[in-house]
C-alpha positions, 0 to 999 in steps of 0.5 A: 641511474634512471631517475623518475620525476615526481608528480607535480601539484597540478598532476596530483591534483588532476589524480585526486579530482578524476578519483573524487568523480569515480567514487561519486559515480560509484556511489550514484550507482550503487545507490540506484541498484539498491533503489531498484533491489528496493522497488522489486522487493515491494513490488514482490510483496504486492504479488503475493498478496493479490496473488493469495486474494485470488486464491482465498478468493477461489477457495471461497467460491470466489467471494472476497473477504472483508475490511473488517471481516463483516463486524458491521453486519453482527447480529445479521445475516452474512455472505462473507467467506472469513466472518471476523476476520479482516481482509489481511487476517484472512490472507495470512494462510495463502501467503505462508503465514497460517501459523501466525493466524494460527497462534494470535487465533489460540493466544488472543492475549499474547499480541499481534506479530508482524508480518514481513509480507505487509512491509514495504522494504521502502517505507521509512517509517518501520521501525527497526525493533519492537514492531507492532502488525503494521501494514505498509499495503492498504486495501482498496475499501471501495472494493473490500465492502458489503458483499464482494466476489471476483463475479459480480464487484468489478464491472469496470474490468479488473485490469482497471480496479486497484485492490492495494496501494501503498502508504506510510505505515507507522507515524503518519500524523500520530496514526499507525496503520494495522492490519488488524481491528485493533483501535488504540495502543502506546499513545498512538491512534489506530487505522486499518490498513485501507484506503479510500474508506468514505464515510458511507461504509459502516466500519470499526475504524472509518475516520474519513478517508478520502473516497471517490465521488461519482456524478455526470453522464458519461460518469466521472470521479473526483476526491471527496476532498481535493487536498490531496487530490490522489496519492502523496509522493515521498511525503516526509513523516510524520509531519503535518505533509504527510496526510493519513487519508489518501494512500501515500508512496515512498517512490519518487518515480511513482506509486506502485499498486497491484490490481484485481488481474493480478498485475502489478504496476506504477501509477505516475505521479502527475497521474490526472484526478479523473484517471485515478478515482476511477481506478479506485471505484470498481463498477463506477463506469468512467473512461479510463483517461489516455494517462492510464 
């Protein structure tokens, strides 16, 4: 008879330890795989938006449309492409969602929907029911103001300018982010989806963004205010760290913006001031700094 020894307490030990560190390695795995599936997700969204302003652009002989679809300018003469129509309002069609501007268009009093494009994959705060049209993209306000076109706004070079950043959508500070001109709904107070919007733009919403401030020769740009000084990496919301006024990434490795080439890209999170700022001002003229 062959007899067979059993496993010692040591032995079994040893067994339960190498499993333990297996699943672990499994977990850490499986964990970076979905931030990856997450990451390209959002970066998919950031596509087919510039990609629809280029062509809402291009249909409109190159003119952009606008933060608040020219509402500031009632009463006036106007150049812009899609009057009363806020610039992801004006997007809806080139990202297959005609049919929603369509319907919230012939029924004014039936609500706004959400749409899945405008919603980072990664951003903790969508709630998962019940949504309101929150918009985890904003728009660069410097560039989506007065009169712009693809020809004449972006004089420091199109590969150099954001068009949209990424932020917080929905309780950042009691705020949540639209992208339509609505003001005020359940007991939240309303921003549109934008950043960047100074207080020199005439605008429905401007509540005081923190905006580039140009000066010097060769030009320079700085925040107007220092405190955040760029964009907030993975703040917790919806506490007092989380700040409405500066664009915000839930991506520890960086924030992903899309520029007006159409390209999508990751900005450091130890990205200088001077390098930043000047990628928000479309035709300040600053240098580009070696971080960019």
């Amino acid at each position: 008879m062959i007899r067979r020894r059993a496993l010692t307490l040591l032995e079994l030990l040893v067994v339960i330890a190498i499993i333990g560190l297996l699943l672990a390695l499994t977990a850490t795995a499986v964990v970076k795989v979905r931030e990856v599936a997450v990451r390209t997700s959002s970066m998919n969204n950031l596509r087919q938006i510039v990609l629809a302003t280029h062509n809402c652009a291009d249909n409109d002989g190159g003119r952009l449309p606008t933060v608040d679809g020219d509402l500031s300018n009632v009463g006036g003469n106007t150049m812009s492409p899609k009057r009363r129509e806020p610039v992801f309002f004006a997007l809806l069609p080139y990202i297959e969602q005609g049919n929603v501007l369509e319907y919230m268009t012939s029924h004014p009093g039936d609500g706004v929907r959400p749409v899945k494009t405008y919603l980072s994959p990664a951003d903790p705060t969508i709630p998962s029911s019940n949504l309101p049209p929150l918009c985890s993209y904003p728009a660069n306000a410097q560039v989506f103001q007065g009169y712009p076109a693809m020809s004449r706004t972006f004089q420091d070079g199109t590969s150099h300018t954001i068009l949209y950043a990424e932020h917080y959508a929905y309780n950042c500070q009691g705020f949540y982010f639209l992208y339509t001109l609505d003001t005020f709904t359940g007991g939240f107070q309303v921003r549109r989806s934008t950043f960047a919007d100074g207080g020199s733009i005439l605008n429905l919403q401007n509540y005081g963004d923190t905006y580039p401030i140009t000066r010097g020769s060769p030009p320079v740009s700085g925040p107007s205010d220092p405190d955040p000084a760029t964009f907030q990496v993975a703040p917790t919301p919806p506490s007092k760290v989380c700040c409405p006024l500066v664009a915000q990434t839930p991506h520890r490795s960086g924030m992903l913006v899309a520029l007006a080439d159409g390209s999508v890209r990751t900005l450091a999170p130890g990205m200088s001031t001077a390098t930043y700022w000047a990628a928000v001002t479309p035709a300040g003229g600053e240098l580009m700094g070696n971080d960019w």
